[in-house]
Residue, then its C-alpha position, 0 to 999 in steps of 0.5 A: x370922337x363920340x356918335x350920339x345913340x340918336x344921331x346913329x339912329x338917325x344914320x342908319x335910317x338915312x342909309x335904309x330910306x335915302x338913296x343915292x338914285x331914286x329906284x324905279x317904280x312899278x306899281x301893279x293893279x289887279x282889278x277886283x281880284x279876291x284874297x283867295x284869287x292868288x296861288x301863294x293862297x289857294x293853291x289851285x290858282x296857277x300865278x307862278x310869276x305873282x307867287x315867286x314875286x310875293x315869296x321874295x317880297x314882303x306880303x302885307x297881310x293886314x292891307x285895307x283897299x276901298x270896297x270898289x273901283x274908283x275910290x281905291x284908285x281915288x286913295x292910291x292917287x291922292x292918299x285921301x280917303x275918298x269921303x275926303x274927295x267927294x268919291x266915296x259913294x260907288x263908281x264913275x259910270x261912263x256918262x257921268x259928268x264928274x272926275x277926280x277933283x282938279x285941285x287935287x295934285x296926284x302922285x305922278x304930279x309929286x313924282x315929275x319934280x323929283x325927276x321921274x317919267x311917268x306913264x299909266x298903262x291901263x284903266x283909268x276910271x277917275x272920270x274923263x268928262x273934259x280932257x283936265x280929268x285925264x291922266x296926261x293932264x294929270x301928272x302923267x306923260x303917257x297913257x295907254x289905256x281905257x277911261x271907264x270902269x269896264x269894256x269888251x277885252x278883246x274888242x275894247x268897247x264899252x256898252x253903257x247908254x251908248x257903245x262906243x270904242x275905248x282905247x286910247x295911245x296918249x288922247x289919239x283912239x286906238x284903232x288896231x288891237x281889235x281882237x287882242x286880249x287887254x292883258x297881252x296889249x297892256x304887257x306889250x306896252x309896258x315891254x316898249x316903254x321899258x325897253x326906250x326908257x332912259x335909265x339915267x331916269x327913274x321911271x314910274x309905271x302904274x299899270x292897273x290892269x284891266x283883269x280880272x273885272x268882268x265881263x268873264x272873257x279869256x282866250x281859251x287855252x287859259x280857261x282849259x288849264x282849269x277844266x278841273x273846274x266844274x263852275x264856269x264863272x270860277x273856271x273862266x275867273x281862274x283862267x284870267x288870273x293865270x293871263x295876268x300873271x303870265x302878263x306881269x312875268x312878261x313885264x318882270x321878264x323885260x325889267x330884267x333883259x334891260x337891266x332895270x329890276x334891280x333898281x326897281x321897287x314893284x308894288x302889286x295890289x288889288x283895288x277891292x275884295x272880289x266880287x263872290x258872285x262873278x267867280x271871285x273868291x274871298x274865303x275864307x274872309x267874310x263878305x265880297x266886292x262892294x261891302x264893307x265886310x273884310x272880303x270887300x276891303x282886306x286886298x291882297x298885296x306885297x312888295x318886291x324890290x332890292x330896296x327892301x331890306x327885310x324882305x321873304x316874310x309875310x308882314x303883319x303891320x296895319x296898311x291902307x290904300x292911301x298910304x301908297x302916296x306918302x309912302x312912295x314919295x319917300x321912297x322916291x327921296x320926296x315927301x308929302x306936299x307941304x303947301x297943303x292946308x290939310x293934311x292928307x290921310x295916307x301914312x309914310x309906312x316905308x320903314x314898316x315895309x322895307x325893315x320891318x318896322x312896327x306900322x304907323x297906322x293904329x287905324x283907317x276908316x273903311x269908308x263913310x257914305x251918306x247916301x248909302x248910310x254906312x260907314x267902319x272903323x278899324x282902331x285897334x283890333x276892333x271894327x265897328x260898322x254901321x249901317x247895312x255893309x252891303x248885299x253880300x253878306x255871307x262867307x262863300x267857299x270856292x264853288x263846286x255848283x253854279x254861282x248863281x247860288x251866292x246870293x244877296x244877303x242883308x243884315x239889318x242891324x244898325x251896330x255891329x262890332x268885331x274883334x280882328x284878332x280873335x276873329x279875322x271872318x266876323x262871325x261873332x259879333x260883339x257889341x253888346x257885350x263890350x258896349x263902352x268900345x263901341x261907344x268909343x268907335x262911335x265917337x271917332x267915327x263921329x269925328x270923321x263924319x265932320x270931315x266928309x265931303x258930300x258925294x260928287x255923284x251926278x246924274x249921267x249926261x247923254x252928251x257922252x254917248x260915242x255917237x256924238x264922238x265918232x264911235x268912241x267914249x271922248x272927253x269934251x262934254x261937261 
């Protein structure tokens, strides 16, 4: 009998990507944590548990995120990009009256046909105004967590034209962690979940913690394992991520004591670049949180699992955000939704992950904003920006002063073109030397522009304020 070169192909792929049993999925967000934030990088930073889980894995090198918070996790949930949702101009801010759109279907969505328990531990900040924008109505089975963008760590209250109390344990407010660091909650809860979780199921596990977002706040042991630090933003920001970490080896810890991490596919990744002038670092990448230099979008992440074939590598291969979701339906024995009349942006980049593949993606679009008027490409090796790419423009070393002296910079050329290459920290810019590659990104990103949803952005509601709501931020007012 004679086997076709293509049908063993064919073979060996399905032995590689298909499973007998989904495998369990833990995906782990870090937020606002820099590329310089991590010990497998900076070897000042103490993340003992993250460096022993990216040394096994597969550290992805040329992963993109969006430049803040609710977009990133706008990409993980829907593999759009955010111009794609209406989400590409900044945050949901806690009183505005306007969410992830609902005829969006979420990955936990896709997950539940497949057979998956679904739970999110952590920060949400998809919009909350009515209960339809919240994670159980979303696909999820449970949450714990908070829904806006930012709180008190200790005391998990938000103050923003308002103050209010926001924790919750599925839609009932909690009202005993007082006092309790969110990093030791939310590993707490992850331990539960894992210990009831009927192993006859796979389980999916999104757990973006609240760390390392301001405000600054550690317990102090974590803050005086880095007393060597002069800087107090950095010193403070250094002991959050050794608190995350030591939270995440609690939850590797329980996967292991259960029988489950052998099963289980761990993903860890940031939500954007760090945010240089609130102890964060990025160096030595250009720009910083909120930009769309490389220190604002190049996030740090691997993968980590038995599943992954090729693995104690770092891999080069073109990523972004939103490949999380077809690539995680794969991996799930799923694929995109079908019924969709568009499809949608992300890439199935499991064979580049899991073999070491080449990647599928030859490019991705920073993001495309038409009120703050900017937009980049990535095709290739090049990157074309247009527009102001934010008030952080500067390269920030890890700081030995105060950090009040990263300070705003602005550079106001309307074009700027770079070659990643040859030069990953932008510092010479090129387009008038290669005038016909910029020309050509300025078409492509001229296409992309045709697709842009216009911004969802509203004003803030004072309907919103806890006051109304018994002391806590609640959904039922839009």
């Amino acid at each position: 009998m004679t086997v076709s070169v293509i049908g063993l192909t064919a073979l060996l792929e399905c032995l590689v990507l298909c499973y007998a049993k989904p495998p369990h999925i833990v995906f782990i967000v870090a937020d606002d944590l820099g590329w310089n934030d991590v010990g497998f990088r900076n070897p000042d930073i103490k993340s003992p548990n993250l460096d022993k889980l990216a040394h096994e894995g597969v550290i992805l090198d040329q992963y993109y995120v969006q430049p803040v918070c609710t977009p990133s996790r706008n990409a993980f949930m829907t593999g759009y990009y955010p111009f794609h949702t209406g989400l590409q101009d900044g945050v949901i801010f806690p009183n505005q009256p306007y969410g992830l759109p609902l005829n969006l279907t979420l990955l936990p969505q896709m997950l539940k046909p497949l057979g998956y328990s679904t739970h999110i531990i952590g920060k949400w900040h998809l919009g909350f105004c009515k209960w339809d924008y919240t994670p159980t109505w979303r696909g999820f089975d449970s949450f714990y967590g908070y829904y806006t963008g930012s709180e008190d760590y200790f005391s998990h209250t938000r103050a923003y034209k308002g103050i209010g109390l926001d924790f919750r344990d599925n839609t009932r407010v909690v009202l005993d962690k007082n006092g309790t660091y969110s990093s030791i909650v939310f590993a707490e809860q992850a331990k539960k979940i894992i210990s009831s979780h009927n192993q006859t199921v796979p389980l999916y596990l999104y757990l973006p913690f609240q760390s390392v977002h301001a405000p600054l706040e550690v317990p102090q042991v974590y803050e005086d394992m880095y007393s060597f630090i002069k800087d107090k933003y950095r010193r403070i920001f250094s002991g959050m991520v050794t608190a995350m970490d030591d939270a995440i080896g609690n939850v590797t810890q329980a996967l292991v004591d259960y029988g489950m991490m052998k099963d289980t596919l761990l993903v860890f990744t940031t939500d954007n670049g760090g945010p240089s002038y609130l102890g964060a670092n990025n160096w030595p990448l250009r720009g910083a949180k909120t930009t769309l230099w490389e220190g604002g979008t190049r996030g740090t992440a691997f993968v980590h699992g038995s599943m992954v074939q090729k693995s104690g590598y770092v891999n080069t291969g073109l990523m972004h955000a939103v490949d999380w979701f077809p690539t995680l339906l794969t991996v799930a024995s799923g694929r995109p939704p079908g019924h969709r009349t568009d499809s949608i942006d992300g890439v199935d980049q499991w064979a580049m992950i899991s073999q070491g593949a080449a990647s599928h993606r030859e490019e991705f679009i920073y993001n495309i904003d038409r009120i703050k008027n900017n937009s980049a490409i990535r095709s290739g090796d090049y990157k074309l920006i247009m527009g102001n790419p934010g008030y952080y423009s500067g390269w920030y070393p890890p700081p030995k002063l105060d950090a009040a002296q990263v300070k705003k910079t602005m550079h106001t050329a309307d074009i700027r073109l770079f070659n990643l290459k040859e030069d990953p920290t932008e510092h010479n810019e090129l387009s008038s030397k290669f005038p016909d590659i910029v020309k050509k990104l300025q078409a492509k990103l001229l296409n992309y522009k045709k697709g842009e949803k216009a911004p969802l952005n509203k004003p803030g509601d004072p309907r919103a304020n806890p006051k109304y709501f018994g002391g806590a931020w609640t959904p039922g007012w839009c």
